[in-house]
C-alpha positions in Angstrom: -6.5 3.3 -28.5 -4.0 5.7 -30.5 -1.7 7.3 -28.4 1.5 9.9 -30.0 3.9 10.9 -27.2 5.8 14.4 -28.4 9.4 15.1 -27.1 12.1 16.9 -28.4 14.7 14.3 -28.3 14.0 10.3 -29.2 16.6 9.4 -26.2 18.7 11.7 -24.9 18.7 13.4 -21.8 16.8 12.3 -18.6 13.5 13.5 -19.7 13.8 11.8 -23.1 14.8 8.7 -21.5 12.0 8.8 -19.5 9.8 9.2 -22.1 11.0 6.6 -24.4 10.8 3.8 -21.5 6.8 5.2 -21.2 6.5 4.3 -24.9 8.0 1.0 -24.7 6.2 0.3 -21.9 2.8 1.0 -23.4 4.0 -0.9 -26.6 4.8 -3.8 -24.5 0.9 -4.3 -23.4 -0.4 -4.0 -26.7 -1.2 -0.6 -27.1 -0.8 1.8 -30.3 1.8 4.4 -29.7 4.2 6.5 -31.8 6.4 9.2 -30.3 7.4 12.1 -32.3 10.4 14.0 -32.0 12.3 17.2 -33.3 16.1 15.3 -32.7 16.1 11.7 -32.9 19.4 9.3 -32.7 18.1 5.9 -32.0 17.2 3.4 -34.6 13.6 2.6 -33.2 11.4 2.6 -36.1 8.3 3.5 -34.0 9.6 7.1 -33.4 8.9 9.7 -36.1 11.6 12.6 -36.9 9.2 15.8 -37.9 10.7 17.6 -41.1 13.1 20.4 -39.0 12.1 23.0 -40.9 8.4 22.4 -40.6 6.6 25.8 -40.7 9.6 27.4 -39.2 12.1 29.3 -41.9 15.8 29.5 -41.0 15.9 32.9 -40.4 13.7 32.6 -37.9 15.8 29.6 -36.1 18.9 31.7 -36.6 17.3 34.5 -35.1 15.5 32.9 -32.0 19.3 30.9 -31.5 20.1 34.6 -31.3 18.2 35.9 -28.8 18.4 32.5 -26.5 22.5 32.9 -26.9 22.6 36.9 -25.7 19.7 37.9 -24.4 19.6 34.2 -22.3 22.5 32.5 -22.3 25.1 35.2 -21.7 22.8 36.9 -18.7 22.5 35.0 -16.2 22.8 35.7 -12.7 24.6 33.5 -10.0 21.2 32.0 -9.0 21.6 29.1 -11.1 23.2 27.8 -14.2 20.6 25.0 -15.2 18.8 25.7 -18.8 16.5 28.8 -19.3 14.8 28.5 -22.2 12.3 30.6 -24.6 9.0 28.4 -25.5 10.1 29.2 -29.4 10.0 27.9 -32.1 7.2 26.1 -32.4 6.4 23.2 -35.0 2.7 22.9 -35.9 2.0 19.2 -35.8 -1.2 20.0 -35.5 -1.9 18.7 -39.2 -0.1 15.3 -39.8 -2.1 12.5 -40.2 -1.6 10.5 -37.1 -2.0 13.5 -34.8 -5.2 13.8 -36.3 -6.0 9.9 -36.2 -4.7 9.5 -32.7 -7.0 9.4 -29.7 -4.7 10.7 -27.3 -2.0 13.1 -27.4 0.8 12.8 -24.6 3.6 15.8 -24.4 6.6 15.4 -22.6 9.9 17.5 -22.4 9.1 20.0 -25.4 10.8 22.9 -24.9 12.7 24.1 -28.6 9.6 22.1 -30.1 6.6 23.2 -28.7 5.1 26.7 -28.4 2.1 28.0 -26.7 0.8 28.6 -29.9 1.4 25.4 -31.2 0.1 23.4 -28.1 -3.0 25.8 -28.6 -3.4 24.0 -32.3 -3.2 20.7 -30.6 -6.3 21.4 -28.3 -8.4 23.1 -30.6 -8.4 19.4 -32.8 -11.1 18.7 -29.7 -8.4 15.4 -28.4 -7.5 14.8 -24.6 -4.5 16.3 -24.0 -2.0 14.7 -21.4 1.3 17.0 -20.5 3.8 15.0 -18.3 6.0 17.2 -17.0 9.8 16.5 -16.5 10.4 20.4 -14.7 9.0 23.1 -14.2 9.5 24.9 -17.5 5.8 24.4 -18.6 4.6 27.0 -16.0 7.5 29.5 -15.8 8.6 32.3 -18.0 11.8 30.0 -19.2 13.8 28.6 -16.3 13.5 24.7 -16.5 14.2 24.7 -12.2 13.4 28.1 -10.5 16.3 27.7 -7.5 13.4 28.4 -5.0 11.9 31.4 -6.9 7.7 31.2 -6.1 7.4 34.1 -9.3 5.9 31.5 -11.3 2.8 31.7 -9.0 2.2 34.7 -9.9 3.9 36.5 -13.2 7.8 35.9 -13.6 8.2 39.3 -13.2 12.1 40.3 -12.6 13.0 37.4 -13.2 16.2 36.4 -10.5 18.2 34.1 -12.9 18.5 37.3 -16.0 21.1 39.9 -14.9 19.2 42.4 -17.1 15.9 41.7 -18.5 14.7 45.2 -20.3 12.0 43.5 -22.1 10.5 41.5 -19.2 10.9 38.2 -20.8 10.3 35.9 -18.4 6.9 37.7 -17.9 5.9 38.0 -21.5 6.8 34.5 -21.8 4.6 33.5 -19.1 2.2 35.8 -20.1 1.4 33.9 -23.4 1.2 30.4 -22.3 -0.9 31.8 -20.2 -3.3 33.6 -22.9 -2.6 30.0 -24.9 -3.5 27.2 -22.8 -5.1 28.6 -19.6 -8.3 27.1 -18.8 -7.7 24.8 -21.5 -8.8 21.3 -21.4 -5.6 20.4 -20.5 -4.6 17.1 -18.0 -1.1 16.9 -15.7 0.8 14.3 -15.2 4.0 14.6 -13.0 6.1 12.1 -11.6 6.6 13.1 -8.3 4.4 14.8 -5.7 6.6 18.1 -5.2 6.4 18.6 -9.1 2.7 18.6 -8.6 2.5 20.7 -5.6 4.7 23.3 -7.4 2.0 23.0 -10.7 -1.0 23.0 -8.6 0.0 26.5 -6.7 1.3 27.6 -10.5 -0.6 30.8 -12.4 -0.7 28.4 -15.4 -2.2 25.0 -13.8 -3.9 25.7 -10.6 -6.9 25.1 -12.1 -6.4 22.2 -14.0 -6.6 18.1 -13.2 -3.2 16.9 -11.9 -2.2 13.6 -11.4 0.7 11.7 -10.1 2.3 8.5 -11.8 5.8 7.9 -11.5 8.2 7.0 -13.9 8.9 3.7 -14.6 12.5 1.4 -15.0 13.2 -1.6 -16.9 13.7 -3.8 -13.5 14.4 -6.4 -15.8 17.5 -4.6 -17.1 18.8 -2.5 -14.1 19.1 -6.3 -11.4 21.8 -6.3 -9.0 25.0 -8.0 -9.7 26.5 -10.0 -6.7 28.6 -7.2 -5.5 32.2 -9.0 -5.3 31.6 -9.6 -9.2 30.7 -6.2 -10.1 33.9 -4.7 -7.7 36.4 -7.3 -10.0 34.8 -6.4 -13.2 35.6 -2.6 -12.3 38.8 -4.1 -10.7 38.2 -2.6 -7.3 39.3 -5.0 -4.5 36.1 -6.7 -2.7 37.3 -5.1 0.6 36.9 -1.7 -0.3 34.1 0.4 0.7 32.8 2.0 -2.8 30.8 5.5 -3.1 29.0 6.4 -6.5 28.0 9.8 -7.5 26.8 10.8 -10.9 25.1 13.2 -13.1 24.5 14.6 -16.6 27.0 17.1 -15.9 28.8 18.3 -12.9 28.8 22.1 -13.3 25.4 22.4 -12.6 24.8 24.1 -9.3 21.8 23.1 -8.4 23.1 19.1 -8.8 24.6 19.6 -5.3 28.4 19.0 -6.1 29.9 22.3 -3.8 27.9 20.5 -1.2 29.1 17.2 -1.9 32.6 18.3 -1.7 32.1 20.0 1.2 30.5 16.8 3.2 33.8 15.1 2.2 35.8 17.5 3.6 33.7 17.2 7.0 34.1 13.4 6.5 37.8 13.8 6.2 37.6 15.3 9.9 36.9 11.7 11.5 40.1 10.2 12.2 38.5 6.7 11.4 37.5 7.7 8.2 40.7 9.6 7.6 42.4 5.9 7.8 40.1 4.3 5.6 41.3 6.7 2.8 45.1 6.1 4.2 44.7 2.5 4.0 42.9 2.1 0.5 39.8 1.0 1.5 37.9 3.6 0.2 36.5 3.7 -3.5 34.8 7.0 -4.9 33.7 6.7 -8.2 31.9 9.3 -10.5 30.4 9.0 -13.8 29.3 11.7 -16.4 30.4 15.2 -16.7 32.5 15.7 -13.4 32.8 18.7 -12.0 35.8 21.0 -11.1 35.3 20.9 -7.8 36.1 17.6 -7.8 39.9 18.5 -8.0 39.0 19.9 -4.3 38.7 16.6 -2.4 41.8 15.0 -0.4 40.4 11.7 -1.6 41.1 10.1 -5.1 38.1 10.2 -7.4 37.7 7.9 -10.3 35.6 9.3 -13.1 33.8 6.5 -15.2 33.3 9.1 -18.0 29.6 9.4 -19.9 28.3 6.3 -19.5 25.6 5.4 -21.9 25.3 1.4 -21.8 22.7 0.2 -19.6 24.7 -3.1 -19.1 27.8 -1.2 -17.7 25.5 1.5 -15.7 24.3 -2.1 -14.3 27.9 -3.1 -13.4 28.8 0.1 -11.6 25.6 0.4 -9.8 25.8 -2.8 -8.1 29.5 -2.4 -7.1 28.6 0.7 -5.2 27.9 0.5 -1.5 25.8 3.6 -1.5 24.5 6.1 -4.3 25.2 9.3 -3.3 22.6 12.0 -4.9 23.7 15.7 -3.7 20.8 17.2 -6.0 19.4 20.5 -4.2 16.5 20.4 -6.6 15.2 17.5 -8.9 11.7 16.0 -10.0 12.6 12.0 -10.3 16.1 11.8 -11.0 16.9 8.4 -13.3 19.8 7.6 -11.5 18.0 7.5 -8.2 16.0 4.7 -9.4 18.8 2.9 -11.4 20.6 2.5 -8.4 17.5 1.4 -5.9 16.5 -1.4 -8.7 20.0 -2.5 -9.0 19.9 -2.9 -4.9 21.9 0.4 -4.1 20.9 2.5 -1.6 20.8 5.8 -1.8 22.0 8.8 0.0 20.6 11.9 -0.5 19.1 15.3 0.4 15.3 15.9 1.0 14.9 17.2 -2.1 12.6 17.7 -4.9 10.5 13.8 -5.5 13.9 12.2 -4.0 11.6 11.7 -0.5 9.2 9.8 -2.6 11.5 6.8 -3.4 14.1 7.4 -0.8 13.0 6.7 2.9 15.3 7.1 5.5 16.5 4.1 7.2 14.7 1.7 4.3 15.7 2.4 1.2 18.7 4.8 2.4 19.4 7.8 4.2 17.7 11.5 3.5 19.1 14.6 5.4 17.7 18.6 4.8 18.6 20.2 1.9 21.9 22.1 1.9 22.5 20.5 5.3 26.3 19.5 4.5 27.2 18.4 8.1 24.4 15.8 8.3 25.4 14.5 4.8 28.6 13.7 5.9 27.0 12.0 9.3 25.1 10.1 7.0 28.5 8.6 4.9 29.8 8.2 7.9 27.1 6.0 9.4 26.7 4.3 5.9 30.6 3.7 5.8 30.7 2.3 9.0 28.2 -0.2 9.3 27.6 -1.9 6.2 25.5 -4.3 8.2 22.4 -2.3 7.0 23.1 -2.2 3.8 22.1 -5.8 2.8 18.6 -4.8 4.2 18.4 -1.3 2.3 19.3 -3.4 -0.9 16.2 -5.7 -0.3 14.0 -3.0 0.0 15.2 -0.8 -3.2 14.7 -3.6 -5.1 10.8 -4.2 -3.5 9.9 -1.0 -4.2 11.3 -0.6 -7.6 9.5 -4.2 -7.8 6.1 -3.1 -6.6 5.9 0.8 -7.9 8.2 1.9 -10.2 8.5 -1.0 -12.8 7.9 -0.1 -16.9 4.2 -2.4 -17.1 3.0 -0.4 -13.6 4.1 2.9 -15.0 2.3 2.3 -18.4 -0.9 0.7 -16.8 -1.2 3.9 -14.7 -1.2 5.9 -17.8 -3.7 3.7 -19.9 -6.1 3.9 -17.0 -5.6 7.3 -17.2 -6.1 7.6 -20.9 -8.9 5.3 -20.9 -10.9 7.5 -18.2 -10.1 11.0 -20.6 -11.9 8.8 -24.0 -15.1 8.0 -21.9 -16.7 7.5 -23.8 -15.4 7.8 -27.0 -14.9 4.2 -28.7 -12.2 2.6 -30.2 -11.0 2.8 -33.9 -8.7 0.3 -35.3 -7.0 1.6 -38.5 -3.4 1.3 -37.5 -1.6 3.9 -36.4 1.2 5.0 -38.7 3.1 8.3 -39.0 3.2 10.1 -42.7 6.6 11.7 -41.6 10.7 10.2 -41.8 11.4 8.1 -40.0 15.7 9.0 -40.1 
């Protein structure tokens, strides 16, 4: 079986990640995969880098980077910050060789790579077509997360996150995926169940197949360190209590951190937990883009910087405590189950797929969305009596173990594959990409 996995980027960025540990995971039991990509940075000779130009002038780049840069970019309403993007351009891949030789075609993150045009040429080569989703761009007019906007059910019309949208954008935008693709023979694949629920009531999806596999983490890689040794290699005292937070980048709104601030400050109004901070014996650490409002807490916060080394994200995962995950809306977040396979329980809100991996009182401690009080009762209870965390830790690592490992993620999706060729048979040329491989 030939599989090609498609994604923007080779690497970077959660989606990308995500995608790439699919493809080694399907490599790993023998199967025949090459990903293509529009960006790619890693040296992994198995990934193809199209030709940027291909089928798409620089004018026409220059001008689309326009029209995302004004008519997006600089219009945007307080609603949310996260990325809004036009479906444009598109790169016909349609004709390389091993797109044509492969049996299966998997898309992932594609937005700047993909249009609805160009995901229409893919179909009409007659292949199974599996889109995983990483958001919820596929079935909006542009906004990768839609801040609790339902629009996409409908038309995008007035679109909340554009101060000023004369043309109707979002709704032309939505408008031709939906004269592209609807109806088509198209199969879903989302990671987590309220990313399917919200494709399954979309305009664009309702009517097609949808399926559920989640991603999948090298549990191999991501083991927990005994925590006393990951504390002294971070050289925090083995006494302290240690929080970790973390994200891409902090000045997204909808990645919780005005609320997370704000269920310090509560915390900071417990006289016990007002010592612990007095005394020392409380470690907050932060890694990626931190935000501003981190400048806000009483309480010192050491930022770890971008951290891209899966040995040191390791390290600081098993000298936390507790994960803390503010996110008001997410799909799978890869930090989420970085921390769970490295024995870390997390605390978080009840948001997005977070409640698929997260159980309260098991694997950590879940509170309603925007609920800032409860966040901080649930530090609080965390801080104070370690005693469960030893048992959380256990069961993070079982479920990583048992449902969210690389081989279970990539045998999920091979049944999958293998049901959508029924009942095509097998070729066995090699597959092997006429494109650069830079």
């Amino acid at each position: 079986m030939k599989v090609i996995l498609i994604s923007t980027y080779d690497v970077e960025g959660g989606a990308a990640r995500a995608a790439h540990r699919l493809h080694q995971g399907l490599r790993q039991i023998g199967q025949d995969v090459l990903m293509l990509s529009r960006y790619k940075v890693s040296s992994d000779d198995t990934i193809g880098r199209i030709n940027p130009l291909l089928g798409v002038g620089i004018d026409r780049l220059e001008q689309l980077q326009a029209i995302q840069d004004e008519y997006i970019n600089a219009n945007r309403t307080n609603l949310s910050n996260t990325l809004f993007s036009l479906p444009y351009p598109g790169f016909d891949l349609s004709q390389l060789a091993c797109v044509q030789e492969a049996d299966i075609i998997n898309l992932h993150w594609v937005a700047y790579f993909q249009s609805p045009h160009t995901i229409k040429k893919l179909l009409d080569l007659g292949k199974p077509i599996v889109w995983t989703l990483h958001d919820m761009w596929a079935f909006t007019g542009g906004c990768h997360y839609s801040s609790g906007c339902t629009k996409y059910k409908d038309d995008c019309g007035s679109c909340p996150q554009l101060l000023s949208d004369p043309f109707n954008i979002a709704a032309l935008v939505l408008k031709d995926k939906i004269e592209s693709i609807l109806g088509e023979n198209l199969t879903i694949v989302t990671p987590s169940r309220w990313l399917a629920d919200c494709a399954r009531e979309s305009r664009l999806f309702k009517h097609n197949s949808i399926h559920v596999i989640p991603y999948g983490i090298e549990a191999d890689v991501f083991t927990p360190l005994p925590k006393p040794d990951a504390k002294q290699q971070l050289g925090i005292d083995s006494n302290k209590i240690t929080l970790l937070f973390g994200a891409g980048t902090g000045v997204e709104l909808r990645k919780g951190f005005a609320e997370l601030v704000e269920a310090v400050q509560y915390c900071l109004e417990n006289l016990k937990f007002q010592q612990l901070v007095v005394d020392g014996l409380i470690e907050i650490l932060c890694f990626g883009y931190p935000s501003q409002l981190l400048d806000l807490l009483a309480i010192p916060v050491r930022s770890l910087g971008v951290v891209t080394s899966d040995h040191q994200l390791r390290t600081i995962y098993s000298a936390a405590d507790y994960f803390i995950l503010p996110s008001l809306e997410d799909n799978l977040p890869n930090t989420m189950m970085e921390a769970m396979s490295c024995g870390t329980p997390v605390i978080a809100f009840d948001s997005g797929g977070i409640p698929d991996m997260v159980e309260n009182g098991i694997t950590g401690r879940l509170v309603p969305t925007k609920d800032t009080r409860k966040l901080a009762h649930a530090i609080l209870d965390c801080v104070f009596d370690l005693t469960d965390r030893q048992r959380m830790s256990i069961a993070c690592r079982e479920v990583i173990g048992n449902k969210y490992s690389i081989s279970v993620q990539a045998e999920r999706y091979v049944s999958l594959f293998q049901k959508l060729l029924e009942p095509r048979t097998e070729t066995s040329t090699p597959l092997m990409p006429n494109i650069s491989t830079n």
